[in-house]
GUVEX-623637 format. One record per residue (C-alpha): residue number from 1; x, y, z. Coordinates in steps of 0.5 Angstrom, whole numbers, plus 500, padded with zeros to 3 digits. Layout:
BEGIN
+------+------+-------+-----+
: resi : east : north :  up :
+------+------+-------+-----+
:  NUM :    X :     Y :   Z :
...
+------+------+-------+-----+
// end
This chain:
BEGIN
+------+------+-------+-----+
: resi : east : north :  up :
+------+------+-------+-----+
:    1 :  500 :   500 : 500 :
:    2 :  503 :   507 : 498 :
:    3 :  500 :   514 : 498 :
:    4 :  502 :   520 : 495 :
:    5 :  502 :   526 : 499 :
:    6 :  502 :   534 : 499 :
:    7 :  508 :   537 : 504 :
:    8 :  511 :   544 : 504 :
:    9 :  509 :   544 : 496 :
:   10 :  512 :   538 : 494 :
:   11 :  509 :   532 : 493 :
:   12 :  512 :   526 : 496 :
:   13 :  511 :   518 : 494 :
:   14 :  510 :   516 : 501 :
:   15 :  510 :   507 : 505 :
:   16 :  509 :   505 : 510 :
:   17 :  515 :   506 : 515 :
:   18 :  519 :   510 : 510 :
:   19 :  523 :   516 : 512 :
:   20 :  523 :   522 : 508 :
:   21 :  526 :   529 : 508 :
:   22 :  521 :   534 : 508 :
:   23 :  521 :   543 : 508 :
:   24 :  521 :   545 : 515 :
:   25 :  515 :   543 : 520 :
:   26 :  515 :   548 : 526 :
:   27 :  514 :   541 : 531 :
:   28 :  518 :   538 : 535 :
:   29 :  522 :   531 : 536 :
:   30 :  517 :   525 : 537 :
:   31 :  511 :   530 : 535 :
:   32 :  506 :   526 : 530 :
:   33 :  503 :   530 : 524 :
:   34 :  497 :   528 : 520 :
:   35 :  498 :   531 : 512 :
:   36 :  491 :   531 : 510 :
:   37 :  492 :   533 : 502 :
:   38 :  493 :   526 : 500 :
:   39 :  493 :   526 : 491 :
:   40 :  492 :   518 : 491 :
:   41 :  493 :   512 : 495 :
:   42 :  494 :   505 : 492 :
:   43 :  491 :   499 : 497 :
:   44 :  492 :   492 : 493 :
:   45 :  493 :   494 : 486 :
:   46 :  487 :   499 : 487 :
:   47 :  488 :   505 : 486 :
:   48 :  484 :   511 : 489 :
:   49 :  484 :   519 : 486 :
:   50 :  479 :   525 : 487 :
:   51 :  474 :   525 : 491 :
:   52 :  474 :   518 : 494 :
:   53 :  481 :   519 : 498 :
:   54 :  478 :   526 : 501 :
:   55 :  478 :   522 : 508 :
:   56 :  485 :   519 : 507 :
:   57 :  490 :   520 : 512 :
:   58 :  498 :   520 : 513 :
:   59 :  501 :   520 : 520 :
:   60 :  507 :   520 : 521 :
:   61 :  512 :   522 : 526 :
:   62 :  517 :   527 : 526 :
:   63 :  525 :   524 : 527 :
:   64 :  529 :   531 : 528 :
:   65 :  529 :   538 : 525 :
:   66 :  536 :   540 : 522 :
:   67 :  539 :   543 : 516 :
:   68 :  541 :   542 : 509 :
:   69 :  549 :   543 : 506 :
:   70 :  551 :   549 : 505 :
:   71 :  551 :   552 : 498 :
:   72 :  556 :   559 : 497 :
:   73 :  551 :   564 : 492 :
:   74 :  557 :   568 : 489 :
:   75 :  555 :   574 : 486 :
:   76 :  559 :   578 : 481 :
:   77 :  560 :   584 : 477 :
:   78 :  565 :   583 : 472 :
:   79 :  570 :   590 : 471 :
:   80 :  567 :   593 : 477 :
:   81 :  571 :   590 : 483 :
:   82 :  563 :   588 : 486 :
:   83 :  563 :   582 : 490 :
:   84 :  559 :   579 : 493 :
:   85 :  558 :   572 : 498 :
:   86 :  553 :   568 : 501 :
:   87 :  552 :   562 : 503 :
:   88 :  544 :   558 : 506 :
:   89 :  542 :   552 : 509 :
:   90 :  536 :   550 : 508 :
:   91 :  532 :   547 : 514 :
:   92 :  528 :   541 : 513 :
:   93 :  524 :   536 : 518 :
:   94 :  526 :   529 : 517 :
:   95 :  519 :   524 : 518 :
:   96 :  517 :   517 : 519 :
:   97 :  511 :   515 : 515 :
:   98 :  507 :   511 : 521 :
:   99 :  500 :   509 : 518 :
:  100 :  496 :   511 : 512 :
:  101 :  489 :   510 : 513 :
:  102 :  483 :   511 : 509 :
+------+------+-------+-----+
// end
């Protein structure tokens, strides 16, 4: 059984404990989450779309927050003695899938 969900504007094929990255989550270690925009949930080669999955749910638990590898922004211009460093982290929340349920 496998559900494809909707976290932080992405969309993510999710099992069953299945561990997964997502965009940052204001909760703590240990809190459960329920994503109720699910997009499509198989169940035994049954596949359900639209309306029939508005109930669905995914719960998952959240493992740690942390952030991501750093990535130098380096913005220049050329003849002009101009530059300019940056470097960002992007945070994320790290979740494991307990149950998805109907």
């Amino acid at each position: 059984m496998y559900a494809i969900i909707e976290a932080g504007g992405k969309q993510f094929k999710v099992e069953e404990n299945s561990v997964l990255k997502v965009e940052f989550m204001n909760k703590a270690e240990n809190e459960t989450v329920r994503f109720d925009k699910v997009i499509l949930v198989c169940e035994d080669g049954k596949i359900s779309v639209g309306k029939a999955v508005e109930n669905a749910v995914v719960e998952a638990v959240v493992l740690k927050n942390g952030k991501g590898p750093k990535i130098n922004i380096f913005k220049y211009k050329a003849k002009k003695n101009e530059r300019k460093r940056q470097g960002h982290r992007q945070p994320y929340t790290e979740i494991k899938i307990t149950k998805i349920a109907l």
